[in-house]
C-alpha positions in Angstrom: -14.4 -23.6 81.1 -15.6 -20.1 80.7 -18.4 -18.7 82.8 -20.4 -15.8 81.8 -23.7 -13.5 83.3 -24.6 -10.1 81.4 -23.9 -6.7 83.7 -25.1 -3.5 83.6 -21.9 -2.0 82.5 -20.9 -1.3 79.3 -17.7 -2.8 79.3 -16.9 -6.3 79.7 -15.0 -7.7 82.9 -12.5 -11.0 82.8 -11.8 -13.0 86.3 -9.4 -15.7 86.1 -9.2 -18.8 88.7 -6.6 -21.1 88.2 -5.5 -22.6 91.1 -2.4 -24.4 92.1 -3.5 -27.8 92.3 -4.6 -27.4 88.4 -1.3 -25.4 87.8 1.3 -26.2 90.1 4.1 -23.6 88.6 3.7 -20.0 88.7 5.1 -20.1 85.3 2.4 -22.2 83.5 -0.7 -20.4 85.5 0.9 -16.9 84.3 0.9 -18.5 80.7 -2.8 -19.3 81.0 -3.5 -15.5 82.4 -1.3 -13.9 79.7 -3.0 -16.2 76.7 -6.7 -15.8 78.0 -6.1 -11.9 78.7 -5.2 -11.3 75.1 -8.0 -13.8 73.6 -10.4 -11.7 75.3 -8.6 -8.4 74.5 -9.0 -9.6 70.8 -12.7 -9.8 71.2 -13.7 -7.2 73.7 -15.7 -5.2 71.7 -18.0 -8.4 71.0 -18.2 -9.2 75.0 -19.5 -5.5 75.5 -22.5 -5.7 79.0 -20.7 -9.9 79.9 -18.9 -10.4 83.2 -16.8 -13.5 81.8 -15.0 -16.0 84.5 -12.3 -18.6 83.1 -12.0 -21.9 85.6 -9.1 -24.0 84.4 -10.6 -28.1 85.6 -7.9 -29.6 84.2 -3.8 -30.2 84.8 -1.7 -27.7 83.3 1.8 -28.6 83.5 4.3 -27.2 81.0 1.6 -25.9 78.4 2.7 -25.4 75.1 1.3 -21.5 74.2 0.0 -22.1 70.8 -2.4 -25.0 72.1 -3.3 -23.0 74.9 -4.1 -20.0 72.7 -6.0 -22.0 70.2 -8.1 -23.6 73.2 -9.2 -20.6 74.5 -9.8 -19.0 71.2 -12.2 -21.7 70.7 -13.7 -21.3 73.9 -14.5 -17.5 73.3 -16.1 -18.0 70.1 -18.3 -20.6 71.7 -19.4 -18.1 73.8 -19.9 -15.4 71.5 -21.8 -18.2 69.3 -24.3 -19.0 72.0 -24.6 -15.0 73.2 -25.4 -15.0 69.6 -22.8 -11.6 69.4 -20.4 -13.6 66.4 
């Protein structure tokens, strides 16, 4: 689920919350991190003024990184799609 509220900066800002009872190896919550920090690299000129949280609500165990990046790809151009900023 991502989370967003405009700020009064001009960049954008990414916090990440996946805790360990979603997640319960390191491994698989640093492959969340690593996937959602480049999705919203990709599109960080679109997110310009949003403070954007990620909360992971369901089990991760032993993602595979190509449906993790297509998940989350999906998510941030939901986002953009209801900021209206596609």
């Amino acid at each position: 689920m991502l989370l967003a509220c405009p700020n009064q900066q001009a960049l954008p800002r990414l916090g990440l919350v996946i805790g360990r009872k979603r997640a319960k190896r390191a491994v698989d919550r640093g492959c969340v991190k690593r996937r959602a920090r480049e999705q919203f690299r990709l599109r960080q000129d679109k997110l310009a003024g949003l403070d954007i949280i990620l909360l992971v609500r369901g089990r991760v165990d032993h993602p595979d990184p190509a449906e993790v990046t297509d998940q989350l790809g999906k998510l941030f151009d939901k986002l953009l799609a209801k900021c209206g900023q596609a």
